[in-house]
N, C-alpha and C positions, 0 to 999 in steps of 0.2 A: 439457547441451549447449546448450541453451537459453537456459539465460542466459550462459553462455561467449559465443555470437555475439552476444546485445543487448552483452552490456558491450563489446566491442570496435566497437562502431557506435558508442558512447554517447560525446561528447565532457566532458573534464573538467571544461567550465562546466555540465552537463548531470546531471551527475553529484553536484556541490556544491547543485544546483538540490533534488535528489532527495532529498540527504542535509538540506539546511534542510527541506524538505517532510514527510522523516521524523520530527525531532525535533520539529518543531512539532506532530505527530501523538501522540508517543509525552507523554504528559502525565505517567506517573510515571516516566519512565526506566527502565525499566526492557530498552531495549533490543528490545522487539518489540512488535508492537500489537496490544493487544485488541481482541473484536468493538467493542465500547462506542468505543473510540477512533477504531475506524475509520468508524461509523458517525459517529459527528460529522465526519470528515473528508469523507466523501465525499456528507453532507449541502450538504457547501458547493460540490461541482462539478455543474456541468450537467448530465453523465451518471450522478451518483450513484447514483440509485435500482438502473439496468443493471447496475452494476460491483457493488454489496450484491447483487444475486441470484445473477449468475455466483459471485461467491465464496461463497454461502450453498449451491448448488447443487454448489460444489467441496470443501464439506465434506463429504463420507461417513459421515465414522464420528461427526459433529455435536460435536464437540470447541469449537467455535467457534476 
């Protein structure tokens, strides 16, 4: 439900923004991003380090 309301707030320049952001991320295509991938990604944003705990912290069952 959650992301049903972000996507409908989300404009389609916003959205094209997302998806180059994604692909640049996903390094073997493979369609989804591993920790490793993401971890280079979000070495390069301000908040990086924040955003790698929450989601380390939002693994459970440590699946990466």
């Amino acid at each position: 439900m959650a992301l049903t309301a972000i996507a409908c707030q989300v404009s389609s320049d916003d959205i094209k923004d997302l998806r180059e952001m994604f692909i640049s991320l996903d390094k073997n295509g493979d369609g989804s991003l591993s920790l490793d991938e993401l971890k280079v990604g979000l070495g390069k944003m301000e908040n990086g380090e924040t955003l790698m705990q929450l989601l380390k912290a939002a693994d459970t069952d440590n699946s990466g």
